[in-house]
C-alpha positions in Angstrom: 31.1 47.3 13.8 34.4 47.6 12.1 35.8 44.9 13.0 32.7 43.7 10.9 33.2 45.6 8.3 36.2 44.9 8.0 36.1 41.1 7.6 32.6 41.3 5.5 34.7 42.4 2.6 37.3 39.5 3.1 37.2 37.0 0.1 36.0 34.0 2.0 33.3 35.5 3.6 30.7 34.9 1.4 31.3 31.1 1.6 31.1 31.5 5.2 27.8 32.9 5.0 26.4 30.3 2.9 28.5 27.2 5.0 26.3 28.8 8.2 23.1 28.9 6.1 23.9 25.5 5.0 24.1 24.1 8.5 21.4 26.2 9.9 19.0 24.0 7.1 20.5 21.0 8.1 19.6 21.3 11.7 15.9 22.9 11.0 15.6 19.4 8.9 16.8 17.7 11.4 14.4 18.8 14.0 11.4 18.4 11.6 12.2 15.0 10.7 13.0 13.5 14.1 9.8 13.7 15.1 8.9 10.8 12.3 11.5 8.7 12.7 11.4 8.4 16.9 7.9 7.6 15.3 8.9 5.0 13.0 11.7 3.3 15.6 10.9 -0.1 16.6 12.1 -1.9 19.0 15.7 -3.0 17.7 15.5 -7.2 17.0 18.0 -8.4 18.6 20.2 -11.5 17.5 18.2 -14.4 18.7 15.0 -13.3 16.8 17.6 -12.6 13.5 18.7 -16.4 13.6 15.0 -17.5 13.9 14.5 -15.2 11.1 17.3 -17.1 9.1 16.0 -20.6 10.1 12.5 -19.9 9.1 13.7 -18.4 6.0 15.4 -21.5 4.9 12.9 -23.5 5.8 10.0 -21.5 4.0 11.7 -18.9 1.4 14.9 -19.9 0.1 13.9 -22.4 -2.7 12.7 -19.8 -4.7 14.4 -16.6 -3.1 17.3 -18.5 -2.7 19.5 -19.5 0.2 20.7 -15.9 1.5 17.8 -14.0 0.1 20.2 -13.2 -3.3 17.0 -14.4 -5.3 17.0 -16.8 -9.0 14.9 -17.2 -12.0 12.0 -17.8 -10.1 11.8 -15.1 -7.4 13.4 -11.4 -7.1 16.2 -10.7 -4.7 14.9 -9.6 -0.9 18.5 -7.7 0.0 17.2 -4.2 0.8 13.3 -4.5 0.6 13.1 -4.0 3.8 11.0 -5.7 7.0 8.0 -3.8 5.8 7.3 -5.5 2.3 7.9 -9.0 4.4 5.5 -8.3 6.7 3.0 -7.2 4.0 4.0 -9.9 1.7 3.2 -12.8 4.6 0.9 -11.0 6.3 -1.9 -11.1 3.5 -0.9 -14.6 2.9 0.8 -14.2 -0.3 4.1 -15.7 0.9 5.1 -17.8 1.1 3.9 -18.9 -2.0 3.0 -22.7 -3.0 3.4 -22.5 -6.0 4.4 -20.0 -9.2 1.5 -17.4 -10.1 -0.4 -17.3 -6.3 2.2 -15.1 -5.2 -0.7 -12.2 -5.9 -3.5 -13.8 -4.5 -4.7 -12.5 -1.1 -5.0 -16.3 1.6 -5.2 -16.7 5.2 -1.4 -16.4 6.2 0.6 -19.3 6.7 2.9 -17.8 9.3 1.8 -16.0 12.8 3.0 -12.6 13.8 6.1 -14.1 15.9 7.7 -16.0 12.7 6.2 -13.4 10.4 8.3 -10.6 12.8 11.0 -13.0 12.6 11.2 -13.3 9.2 11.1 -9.6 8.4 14.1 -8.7 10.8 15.8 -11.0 9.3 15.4 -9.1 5.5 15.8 -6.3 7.5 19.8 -7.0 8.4 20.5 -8.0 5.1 20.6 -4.5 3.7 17.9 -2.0 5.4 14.6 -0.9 3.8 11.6 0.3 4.7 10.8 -0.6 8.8 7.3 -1.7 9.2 5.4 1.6 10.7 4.7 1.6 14.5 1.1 1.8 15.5 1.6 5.7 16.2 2.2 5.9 12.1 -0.7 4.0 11.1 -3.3 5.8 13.4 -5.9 7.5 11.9 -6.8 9.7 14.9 -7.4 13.7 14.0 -6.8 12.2 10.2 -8.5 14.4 7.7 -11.2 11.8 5.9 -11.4 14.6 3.1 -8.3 14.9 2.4 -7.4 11.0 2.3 -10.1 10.7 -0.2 -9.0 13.2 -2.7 -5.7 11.7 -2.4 -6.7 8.3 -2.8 -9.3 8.9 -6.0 -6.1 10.8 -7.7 -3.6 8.6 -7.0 -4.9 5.1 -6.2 -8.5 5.2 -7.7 -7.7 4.8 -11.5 -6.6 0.8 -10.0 -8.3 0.1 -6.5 -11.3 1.8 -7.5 -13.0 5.1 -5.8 -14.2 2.9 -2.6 -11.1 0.3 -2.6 -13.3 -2.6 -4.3 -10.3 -3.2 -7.0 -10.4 -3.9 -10.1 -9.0 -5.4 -13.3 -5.7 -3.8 -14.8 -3.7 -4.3 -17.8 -1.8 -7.3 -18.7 -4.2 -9.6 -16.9 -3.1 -8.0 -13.5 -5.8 -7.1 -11.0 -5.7 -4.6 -8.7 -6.8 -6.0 -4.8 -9.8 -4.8 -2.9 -8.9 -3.3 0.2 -12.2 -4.6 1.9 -9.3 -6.4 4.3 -5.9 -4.9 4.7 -5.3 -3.3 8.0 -3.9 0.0 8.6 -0.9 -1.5 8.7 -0.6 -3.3 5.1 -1.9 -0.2 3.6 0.8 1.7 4.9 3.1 -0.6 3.9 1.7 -1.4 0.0 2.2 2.4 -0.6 6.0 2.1 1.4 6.9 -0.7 -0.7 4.8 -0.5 -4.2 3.8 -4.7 -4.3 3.1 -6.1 -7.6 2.7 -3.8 -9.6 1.8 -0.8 -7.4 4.1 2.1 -7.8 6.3 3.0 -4.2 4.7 6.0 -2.5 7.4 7.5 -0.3 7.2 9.8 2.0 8.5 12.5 0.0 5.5 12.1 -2.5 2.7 11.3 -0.4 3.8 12.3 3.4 3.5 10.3 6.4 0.1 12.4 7.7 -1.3 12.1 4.3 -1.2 8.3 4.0 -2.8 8.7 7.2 -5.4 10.5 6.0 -6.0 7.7 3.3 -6.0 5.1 5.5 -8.6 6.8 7.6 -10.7 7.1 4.1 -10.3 3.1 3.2 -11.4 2.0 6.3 -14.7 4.6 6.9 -15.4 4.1 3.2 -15.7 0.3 4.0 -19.1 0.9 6.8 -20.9 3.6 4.7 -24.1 2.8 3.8 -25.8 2.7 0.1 -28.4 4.6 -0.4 -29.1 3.7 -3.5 -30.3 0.2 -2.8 -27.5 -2.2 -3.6 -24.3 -1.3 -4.0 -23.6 -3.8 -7.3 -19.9 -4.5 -5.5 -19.4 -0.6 -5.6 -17.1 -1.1 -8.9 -18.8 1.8 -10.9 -20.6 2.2 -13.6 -19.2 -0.5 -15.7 -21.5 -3.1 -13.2 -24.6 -0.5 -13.0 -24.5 -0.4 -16.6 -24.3 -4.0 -17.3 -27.2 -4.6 -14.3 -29.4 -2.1 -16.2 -28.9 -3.6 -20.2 -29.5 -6.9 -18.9 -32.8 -5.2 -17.2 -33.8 -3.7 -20.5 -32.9 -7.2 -22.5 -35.1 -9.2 -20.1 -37.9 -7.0 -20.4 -37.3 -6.5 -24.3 -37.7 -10.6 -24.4 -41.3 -10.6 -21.7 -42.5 -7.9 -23.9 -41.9 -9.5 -27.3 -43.3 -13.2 -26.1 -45.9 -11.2 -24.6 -47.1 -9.8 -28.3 -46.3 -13.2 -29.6 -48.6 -14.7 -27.5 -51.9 -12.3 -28.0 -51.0 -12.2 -31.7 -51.2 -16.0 -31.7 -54.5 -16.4 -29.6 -56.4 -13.2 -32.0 -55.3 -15.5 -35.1 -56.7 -18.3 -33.5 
């Protein structure tokens, strides 16, 4: 104990307490975090699928990204976006685009999953970015449907709408219905923030919590109405118009009605 004491009072001591607290936080994040990214690993592409990658890239992206994915005046840069916004971008079918503009619009996809996978490893060696999720990240099993559905009516309602139907935003953009994205391409839209979608990383919404969204889009989707019909499930802007137009009709078969007797008592 007096040895202790002893070196306690030394001048340097105090920095190495807080160089061991220091390293005693590193490992505890660490051994939190390794448990997401053994999740996230995929299987490493190795150099054969890369040079696919490249060829199909020439042949399908680089007149508008350009030749080594450095982008021009028509199409970003790809270098560090990563192989998940590839494989959402192709995926949906809105690369690769024929023409300027239907970038955004949702089509069958033009590329199966080998050249799609191909493709996004390529991006992927160019300069990192966001992996696209394993199947153990996107599962929705023991997800918390509650919770994904407070998260998703505060931070993705105000555009997608409060059942994922989309909807029309500023500027003439429009916000997707999520009526047909996977598990996957949800994950990835809030990884990589397409269009103009903000990023959601994990650090802001966690990996269990987009989860828990994802498991909220895709029950949402099979729940009946029991209203009667559900008028696209966009809100009360549609009810509203549905029920002036109601009101206006009947206004107009009340009105010819009185017409009508009016003119046959005159007669």
């Amino acid at each position: 104990m007096s040895w202790i004491t002893a070196r306690r009072r030394h001048p340097a001591a105090a920095y190495l307490v807080i160089a061991g607290v220091l390293i005693l936080i590193g490992i505890a994040y660490a051994l939190i975090t390794s448990g997401n990214a053994s999740a996230a690993q995929q299987a490493a592409p190795n150099s054969a699928q890369i040079a696919d990658g490249h060829d199909l890239f020439q042949e399908e992206c680089s007149s508008c990204h350009g030749l080594y994915a450095e982008g021009t005046a028509e199409a970003p840069s790809l270098i560090g976006v990563g192989a998940a916004a590839v494989n959402f971008q192709v995926s949906t079918g809105r690369m690769p685009a024929a023409e300027l503009g239907a970038e955004n619009d949702r089509k069958p996809p033009r590329l199966n999953k080998a050249e799609t996978a191909a493709i996004a490893a390529y991006i992927q060696s160019l300069g990192g970015g966001p992996t696209v999720p394993s199947a153990a990240q996107v599962s929705t099993s023991g997800a918390n449907i509650g919770l994904g559905q407070q998260l998703f009516v505060a931070d993705c309602a105000a555009c997608h709408n409060f059942v994922g139907a989309g909807g029309a935003l500023t500027n003439g953009k429009f916000a997707p219905p999520l009526t047909e994205s996977t598990p996957t391409q949800i994950y990835e839209a809030m990884l990589t923030g397409p269009e103009a979608m903000p990023v959601f990383n994990d650090l802001t919404i966690t990996p269990q919590e987009k989860r828990d969204i994802i498991a909220y889009v895709t029950t949402v989707r099979s729940e009946p109405n029991p209203g009667g019909f559900s008028l696209g499930r966009v809100g009360p802007v549609t009810e509203g118009l549905v029920a002036f137009l109601g009101l206006l009709f009947f206004m107009v078969l009340v009105a010819l009605w009185i017409t009508a007797k009016h003119g046959k008592a005159h007669e």
